[in-house]
C-alpha positions in Angstrom: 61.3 -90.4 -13.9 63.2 -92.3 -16.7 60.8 -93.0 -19.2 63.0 -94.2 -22.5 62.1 -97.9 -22.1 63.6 -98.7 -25.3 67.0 -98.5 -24.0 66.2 -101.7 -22.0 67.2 -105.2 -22.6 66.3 -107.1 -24.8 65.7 -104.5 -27.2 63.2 -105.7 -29.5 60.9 -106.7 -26.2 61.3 -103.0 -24.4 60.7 -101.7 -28.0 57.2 -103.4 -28.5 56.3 -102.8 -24.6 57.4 -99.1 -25.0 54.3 -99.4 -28.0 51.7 -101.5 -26.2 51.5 -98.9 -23.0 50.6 -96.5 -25.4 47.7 -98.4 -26.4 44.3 -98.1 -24.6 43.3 -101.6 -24.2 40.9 -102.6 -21.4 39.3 -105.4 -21.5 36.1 -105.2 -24.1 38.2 -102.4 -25.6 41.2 -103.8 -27.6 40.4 -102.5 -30.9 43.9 -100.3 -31.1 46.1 -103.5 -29.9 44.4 -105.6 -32.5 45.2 -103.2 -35.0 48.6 -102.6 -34.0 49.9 -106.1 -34.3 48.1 -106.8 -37.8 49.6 -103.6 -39.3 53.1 -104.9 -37.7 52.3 -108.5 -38.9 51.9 -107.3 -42.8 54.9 -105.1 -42.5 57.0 -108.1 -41.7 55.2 -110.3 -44.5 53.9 -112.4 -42.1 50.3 -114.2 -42.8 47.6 -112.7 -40.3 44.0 -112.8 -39.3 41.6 -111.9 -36.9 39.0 -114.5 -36.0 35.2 -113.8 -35.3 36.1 -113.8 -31.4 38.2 -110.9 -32.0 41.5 -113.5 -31.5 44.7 -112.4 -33.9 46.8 -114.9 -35.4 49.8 -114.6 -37.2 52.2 -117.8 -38.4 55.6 -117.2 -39.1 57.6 -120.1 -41.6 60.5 -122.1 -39.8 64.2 -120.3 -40.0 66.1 -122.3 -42.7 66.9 -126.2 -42.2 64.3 -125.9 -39.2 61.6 -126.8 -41.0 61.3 -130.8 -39.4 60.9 -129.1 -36.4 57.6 -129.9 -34.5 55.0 -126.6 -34.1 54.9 -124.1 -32.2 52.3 -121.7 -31.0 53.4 -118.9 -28.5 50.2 -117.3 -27.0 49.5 -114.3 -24.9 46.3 -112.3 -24.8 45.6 -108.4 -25.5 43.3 -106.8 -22.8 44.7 -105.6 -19.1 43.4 -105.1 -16.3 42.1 -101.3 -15.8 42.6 -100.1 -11.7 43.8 -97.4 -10.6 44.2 -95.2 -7.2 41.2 -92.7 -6.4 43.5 -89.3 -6.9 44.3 -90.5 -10.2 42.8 -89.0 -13.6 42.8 -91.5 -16.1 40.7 -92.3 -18.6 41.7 -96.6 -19.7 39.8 -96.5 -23.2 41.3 -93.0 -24.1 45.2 -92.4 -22.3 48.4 -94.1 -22.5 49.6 -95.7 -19.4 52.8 -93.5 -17.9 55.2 -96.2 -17.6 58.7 -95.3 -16.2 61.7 -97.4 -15.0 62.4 -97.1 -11.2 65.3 -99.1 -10.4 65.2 -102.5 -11.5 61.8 -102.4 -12.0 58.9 -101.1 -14.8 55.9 -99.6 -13.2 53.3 -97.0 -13.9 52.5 -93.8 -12.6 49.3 -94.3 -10.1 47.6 -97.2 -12.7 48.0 -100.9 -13.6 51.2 -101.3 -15.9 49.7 -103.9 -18.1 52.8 -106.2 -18.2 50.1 -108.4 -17.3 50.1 -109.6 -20.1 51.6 -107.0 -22.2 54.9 -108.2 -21.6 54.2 -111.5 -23.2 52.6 -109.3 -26.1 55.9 -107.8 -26.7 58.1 -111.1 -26.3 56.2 -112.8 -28.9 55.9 -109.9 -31.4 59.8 -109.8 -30.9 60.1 -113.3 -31.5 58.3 -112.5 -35.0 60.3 -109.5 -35.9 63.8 -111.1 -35.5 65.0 -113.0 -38.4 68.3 -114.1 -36.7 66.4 -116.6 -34.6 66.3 -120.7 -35.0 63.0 -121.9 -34.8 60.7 -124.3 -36.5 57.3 -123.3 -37.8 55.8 -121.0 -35.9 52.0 -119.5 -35.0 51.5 -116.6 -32.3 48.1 -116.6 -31.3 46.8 -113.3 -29.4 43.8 -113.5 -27.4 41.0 -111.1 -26.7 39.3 -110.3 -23.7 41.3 -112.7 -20.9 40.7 -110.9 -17.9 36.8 -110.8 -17.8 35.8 -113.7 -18.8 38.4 -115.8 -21.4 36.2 -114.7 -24.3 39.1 -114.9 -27.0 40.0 -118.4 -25.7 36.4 -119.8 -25.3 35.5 -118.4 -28.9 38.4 -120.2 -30.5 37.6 -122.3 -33.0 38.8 -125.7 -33.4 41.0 -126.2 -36.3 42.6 -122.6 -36.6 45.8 -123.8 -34.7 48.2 -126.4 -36.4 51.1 -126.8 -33.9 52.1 -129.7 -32.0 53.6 -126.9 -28.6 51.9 -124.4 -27.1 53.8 -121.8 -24.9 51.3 -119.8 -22.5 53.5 -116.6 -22.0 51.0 -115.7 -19.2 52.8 -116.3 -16.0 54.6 -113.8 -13.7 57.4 -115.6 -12.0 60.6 -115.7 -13.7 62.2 -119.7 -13.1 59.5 -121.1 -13.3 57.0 -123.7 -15.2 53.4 -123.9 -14.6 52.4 -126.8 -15.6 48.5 -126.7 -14.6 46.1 -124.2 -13.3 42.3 -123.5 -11.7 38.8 -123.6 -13.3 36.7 -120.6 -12.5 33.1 -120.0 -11.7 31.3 -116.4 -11.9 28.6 -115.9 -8.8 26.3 -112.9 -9.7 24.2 -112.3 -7.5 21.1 -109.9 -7.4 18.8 -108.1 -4.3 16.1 -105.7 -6.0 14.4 -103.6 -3.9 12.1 -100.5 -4.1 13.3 -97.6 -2.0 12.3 -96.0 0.6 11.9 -92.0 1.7 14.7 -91.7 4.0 13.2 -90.6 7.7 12.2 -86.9 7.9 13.4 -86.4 11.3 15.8 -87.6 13.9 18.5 -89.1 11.8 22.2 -88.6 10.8 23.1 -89.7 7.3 27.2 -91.0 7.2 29.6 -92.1 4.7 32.0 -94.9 5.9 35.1 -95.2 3.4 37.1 -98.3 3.7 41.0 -97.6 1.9 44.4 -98.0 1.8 44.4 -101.9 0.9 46.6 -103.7 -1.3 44.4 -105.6 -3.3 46.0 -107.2 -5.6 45.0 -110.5 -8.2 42.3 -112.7 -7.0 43.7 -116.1 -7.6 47.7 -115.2 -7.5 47.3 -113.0 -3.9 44.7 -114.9 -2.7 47.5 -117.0 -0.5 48.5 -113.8 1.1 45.5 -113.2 3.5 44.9 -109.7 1.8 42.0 -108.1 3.7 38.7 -107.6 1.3 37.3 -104.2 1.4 33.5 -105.6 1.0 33.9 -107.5 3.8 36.0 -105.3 6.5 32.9 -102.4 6.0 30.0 -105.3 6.0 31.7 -106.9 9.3 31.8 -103.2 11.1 28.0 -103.1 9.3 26.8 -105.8 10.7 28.5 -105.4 14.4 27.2 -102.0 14.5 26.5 -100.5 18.2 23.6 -99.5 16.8 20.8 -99.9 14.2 21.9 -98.9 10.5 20.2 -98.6 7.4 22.0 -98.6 3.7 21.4 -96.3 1.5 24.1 -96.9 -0.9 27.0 -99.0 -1.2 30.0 -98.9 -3.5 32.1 -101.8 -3.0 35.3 -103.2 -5.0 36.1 -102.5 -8.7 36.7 -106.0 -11.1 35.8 -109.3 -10.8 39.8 -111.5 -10.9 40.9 -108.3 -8.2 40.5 -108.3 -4.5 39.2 -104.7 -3.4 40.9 -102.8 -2.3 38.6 -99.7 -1.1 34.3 -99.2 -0.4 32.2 -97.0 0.9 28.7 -97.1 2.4 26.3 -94.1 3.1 24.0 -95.0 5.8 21.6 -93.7 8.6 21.4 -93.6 12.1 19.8 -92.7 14.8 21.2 -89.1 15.8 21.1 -89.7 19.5 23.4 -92.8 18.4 25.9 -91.2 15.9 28.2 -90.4 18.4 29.0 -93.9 19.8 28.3 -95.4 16.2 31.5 -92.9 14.9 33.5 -94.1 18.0 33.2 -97.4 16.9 34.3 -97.0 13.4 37.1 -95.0 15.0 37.9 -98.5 17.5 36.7 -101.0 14.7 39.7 -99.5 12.0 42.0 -100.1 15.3 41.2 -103.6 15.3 41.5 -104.2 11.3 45.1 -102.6 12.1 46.0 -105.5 14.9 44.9 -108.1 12.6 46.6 -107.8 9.8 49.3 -105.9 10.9 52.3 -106.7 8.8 49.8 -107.2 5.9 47.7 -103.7 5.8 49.2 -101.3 7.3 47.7 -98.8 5.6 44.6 -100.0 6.0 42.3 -96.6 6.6 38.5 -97.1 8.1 36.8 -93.4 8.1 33.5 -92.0 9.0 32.0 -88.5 8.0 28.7 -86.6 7.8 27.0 -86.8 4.8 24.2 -85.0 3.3 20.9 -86.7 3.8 19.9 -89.1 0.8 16.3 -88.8 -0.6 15.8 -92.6 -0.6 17.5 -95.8 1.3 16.9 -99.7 0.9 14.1 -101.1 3.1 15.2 -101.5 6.4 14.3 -105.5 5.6 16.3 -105.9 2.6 19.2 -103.4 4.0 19.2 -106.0 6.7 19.6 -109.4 4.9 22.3 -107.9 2.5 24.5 -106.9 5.4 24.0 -109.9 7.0 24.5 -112.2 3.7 27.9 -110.3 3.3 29.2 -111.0 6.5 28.0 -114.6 6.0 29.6 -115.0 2.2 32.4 -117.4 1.7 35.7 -115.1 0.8 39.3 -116.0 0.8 41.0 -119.5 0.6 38.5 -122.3 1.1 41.0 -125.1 0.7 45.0 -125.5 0.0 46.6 -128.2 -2.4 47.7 -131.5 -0.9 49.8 -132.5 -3.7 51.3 -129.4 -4.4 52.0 -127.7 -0.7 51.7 -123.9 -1.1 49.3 -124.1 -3.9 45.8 -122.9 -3.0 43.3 -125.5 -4.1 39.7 -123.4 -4.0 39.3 -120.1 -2.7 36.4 -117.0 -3.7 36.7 -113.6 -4.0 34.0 -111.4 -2.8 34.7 -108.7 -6.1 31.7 -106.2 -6.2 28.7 -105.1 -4.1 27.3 -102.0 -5.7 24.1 -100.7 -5.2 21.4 -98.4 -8.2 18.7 -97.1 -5.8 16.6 -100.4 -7.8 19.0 -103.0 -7.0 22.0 -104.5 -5.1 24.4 -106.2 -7.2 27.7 -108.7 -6.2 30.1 -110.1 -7.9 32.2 -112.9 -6.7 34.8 -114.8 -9.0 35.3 -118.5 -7.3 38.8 -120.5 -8.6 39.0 -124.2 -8.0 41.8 -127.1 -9.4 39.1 -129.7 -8.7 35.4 -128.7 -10.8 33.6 -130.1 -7.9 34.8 -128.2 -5.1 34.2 -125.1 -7.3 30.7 -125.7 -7.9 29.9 -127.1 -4.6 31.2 -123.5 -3.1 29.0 -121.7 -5.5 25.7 -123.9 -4.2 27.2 -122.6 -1.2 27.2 -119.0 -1.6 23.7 -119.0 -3.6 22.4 -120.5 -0.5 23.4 -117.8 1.7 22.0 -115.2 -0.4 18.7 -117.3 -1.2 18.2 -117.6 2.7 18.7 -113.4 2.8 16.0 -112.8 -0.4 18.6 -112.6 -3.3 18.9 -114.5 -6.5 22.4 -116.0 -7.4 23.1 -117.1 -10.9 26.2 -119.0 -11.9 28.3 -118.4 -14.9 30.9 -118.6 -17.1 32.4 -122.1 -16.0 35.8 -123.0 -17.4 37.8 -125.9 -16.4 41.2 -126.2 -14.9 44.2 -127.6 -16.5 45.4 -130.7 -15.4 49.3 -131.3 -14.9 51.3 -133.8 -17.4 54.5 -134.3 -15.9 55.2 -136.4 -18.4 55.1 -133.8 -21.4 58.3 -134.0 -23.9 57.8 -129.9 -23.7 58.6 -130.0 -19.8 61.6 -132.3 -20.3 63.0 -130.0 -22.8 62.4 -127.2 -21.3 63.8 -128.2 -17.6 67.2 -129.5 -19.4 67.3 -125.5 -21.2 66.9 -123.7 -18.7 69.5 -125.8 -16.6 71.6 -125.3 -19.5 71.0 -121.7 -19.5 71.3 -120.8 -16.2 73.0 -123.7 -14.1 70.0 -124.5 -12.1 66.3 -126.3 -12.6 62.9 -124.4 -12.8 60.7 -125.0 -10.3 57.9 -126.7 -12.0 54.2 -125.6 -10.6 50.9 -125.1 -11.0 49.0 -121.6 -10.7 45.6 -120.9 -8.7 44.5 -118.7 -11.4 43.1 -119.0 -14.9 45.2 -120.1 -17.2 44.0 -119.8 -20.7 45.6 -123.1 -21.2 42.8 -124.9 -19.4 40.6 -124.1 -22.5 42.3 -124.2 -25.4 43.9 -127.9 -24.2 39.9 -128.9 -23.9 39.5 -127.9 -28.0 42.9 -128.8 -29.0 43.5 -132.1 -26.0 46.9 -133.3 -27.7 48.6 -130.2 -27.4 51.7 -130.0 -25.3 51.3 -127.3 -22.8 53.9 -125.2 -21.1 53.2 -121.5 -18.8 56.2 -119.3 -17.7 57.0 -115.7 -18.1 59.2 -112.6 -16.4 58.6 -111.6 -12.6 55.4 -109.2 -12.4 54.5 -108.3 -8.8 51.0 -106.8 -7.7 49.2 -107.3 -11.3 46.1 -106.5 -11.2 46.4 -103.4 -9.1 48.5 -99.8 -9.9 51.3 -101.3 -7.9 51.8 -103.2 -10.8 55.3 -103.6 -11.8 58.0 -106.3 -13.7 61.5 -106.9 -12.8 63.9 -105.7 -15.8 66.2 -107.8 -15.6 63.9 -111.3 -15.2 62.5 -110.2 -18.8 66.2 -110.7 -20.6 66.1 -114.3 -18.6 62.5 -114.8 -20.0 63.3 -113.9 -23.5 66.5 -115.9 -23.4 64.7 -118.7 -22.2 62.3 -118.4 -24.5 64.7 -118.4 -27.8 66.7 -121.5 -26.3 63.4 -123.2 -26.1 62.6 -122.4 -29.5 65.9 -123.9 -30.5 66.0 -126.9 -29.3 62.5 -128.0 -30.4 62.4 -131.8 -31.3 61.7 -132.6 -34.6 58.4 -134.0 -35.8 
């Protein structure tokens, strides 16, 4: 594997990336990055701070005879996304990701890269390193802790930010400009139960493993009718030849991914494990038929397990397999203005069970606030009628298009320019965190774009080489040809 990043293109990007994969930074856990970019940010003489949400800022005077020029703030936040396959060791607060070049592409060994949104990290930290560049005055904001729950952006205060632009480097399609994106809604949701002595006699305990998915980012592969892993193993659950009760259940990983693997160990009947096996064995056919072309690798296995001391009561084992099958998941509603665009859709995240309670997670996107908070009354219905108690959480608000914006004019005519074509201009059925730092700051002029990343959010994770040198290019041209104040 060739792992000398730094003799990619541009340099000064590939340097910084070839620094940030060596720094542990999960979400919650971006201490190190923080660090990093305020000991780079004083050895370039730069003025730097970090704000009580843990956001770093750094500003950046205008190159000379640029200093009419209006504001700019270039944004991109620290923390990525921690999955990784089952076989793999890795430890996300402690080991540096294993990044290698493999063709025209950056990926990781067996883990999330983290060009999502390291990538951006590195572009703007190059940005503030090169002294050749034209620019106006200039303020990089970083934020902290995007990918569970925008706490950098919601924590930002008003006033800290002085520019008139802000460019989001966020987005993972190279050509093009994302001009608006979805609001989000967090669905908790919560079954306690005590537990039960498992029976004594006359029953086979099982573990059924659902793997091999792609998984993938919860608003951005949404479109592409990904299977859930939750919901594959509680449909087979809940179709069961047989009767089945839960003992345990370990389903999905983060919130913003779809899952891509869960397991269940349950209990049946031994005169019954026989046919209940077979129909695991027929059931993983079926998955394979339906989305053939989409999950091949789909894999639906069944094994003997040892016995458990305890299970759920075979009440509350019943209403959460039930409520599972029953829970909105996937793409609710598409975009009639924008054709292609997804307009609502939910992700059924996490069902994980303690031996005290059953908890799932559910992350629900939406361009218009009342269709997301109509289809989280939805799904705390269906989990009120089964016995569970749903609380929602951590509303944020889309980010409505300007097609009008002087930023979008400009940077349509560059890229032209550059290239000899237009961007496609777009919106994003994911979080942008434009959507809340345009509802503190409302007269900012708002632009998204970025290099082409495919499969963030899961260790298939990788960005096209050669799309980062047309981001970075784009990105100084735009720079350039800021309008004056």
């Amino acid at each position: 594997m060739d792992r000398n990043l730094t003799a990619l293109k541009p340099a000064l990007v590939w340097k910084h990336f070839a620094e940030i994969v060596r720094i542990p930074r999960p979400s919650s856990h971006e201490e190190k990055i923080r660090r990093y970019i305020l000991d780079f940010a004083r050895a370039q003489g730069l003025e730097c701070k970090e704000d009580a949400a843990h956001n770093v800022y750094v500003r950046k005077p205008a190159s000379k005879g640029m200093e009419g020029r209006k504001g700019v703030i270039l944004q991109a936040h620290l923390d990525m996304v921690p999955q990784k396959n089952n076989d793999k060791k890795f430890d996300f607060t402690k080991d540096p990701i294993d990044a290698y070049v493999d063709g025209g592409w950056v990926t990781a060994d067996g883990t999330t890269l983290g060009a999502d949104n390291g990538i951006g990290v590195a572009a703007i930290l190059a940005v503030l390193e090169d002294r050749t560049l034209e620019h106006g005055p200039l303020e990089a904001l970083f934020t902290a802790t995007e990918e569970t729950g925008m706490d950098g952006a919601n924590g930002l205060k008003k006033g800290l930010l002085h520019g008139d632009i802000l460019l989001n480097l966020d987005s993972e399609e190279e050509g093009e400009l994302y001009v608006g994106c979805a609001g989000g809604l967090d669905a908790n949701t919560t079954f306690r139960y005590k537990a039960e002595p498992t029976p004594a006699r006359n029953c086979t305990a099982a573990k059924i493993s659902v793997k091999g998915l792609k998984g993938g980012h919860s608003g951005i592969q949404i479109v592409c009718q990904r299977a859930n892993a939750n919901k594959v193993l509680f449909r087979f659950l809940n179709a069961a030849p047989c009767d089945v009760l839960l003992a345990s259940v370990d389903g999905g990983g983060l919130r913003n991914a779809i899952p891509r693997e869960a397991e269940a160990v349950v209990l049946v009947k031994t005169k019954d494990y026989e046919a209940f096996a077979k129909a695991v064995k027929a059931y993983e056919k079926t998955v394979k038929a339906e989305y053939a072309g989409i999950e091949d690798a789909v894999s639906i296995k069944v094994k003997e397990v040892e016995k458990p001391a305890e299970m759920l009561p075979k009440e509350v084992s019943g209403n959460l397999i039930k409520a599972v099958a029953a829970c909105p998941d996937g793409v609710q509603k598409m975009s009639m203005a924008m054709p292609g665009l997804v307009q609502t859709s939910t992700n059924l995240a996490r069902v994980v069970s303690d031996g005290r309670t059953v908890k799932l997670q559910c992350l629900l996107r939406s361009s218009v606030n009342t269709e997301k908070e109509a289809l989280g009354e939805s799904i705390a219905a269906v989990f009120a009628l089964a016995g569970a108690k749903t609380e929602l959480t951590g509303a944020y608000n889309g980010w409505n298009p300007d097609m009008e914006s002087p930023i979008l004019k400009a940077m349509t005519a560059s890229y032209e320019a550059l290239y000899g074509r237009k961007p496609a201009v777009t919106a994003i059925h994911a979080g942008l965190e434009c959507g809340i730092i345009g509802s503190k700051y409302p007269k900012m002029d708002m632009i998204s774009f970025g290099p082409t990343i495919c499969y963030p959010h899961s260790p298939d994770e990788k960005v096209e080489i050669a799309s980062v040198g047309k981001f970075y290019d784009f990105l100084v041209d735009t720079l350039r040809i800021i309008p004056e104040k």
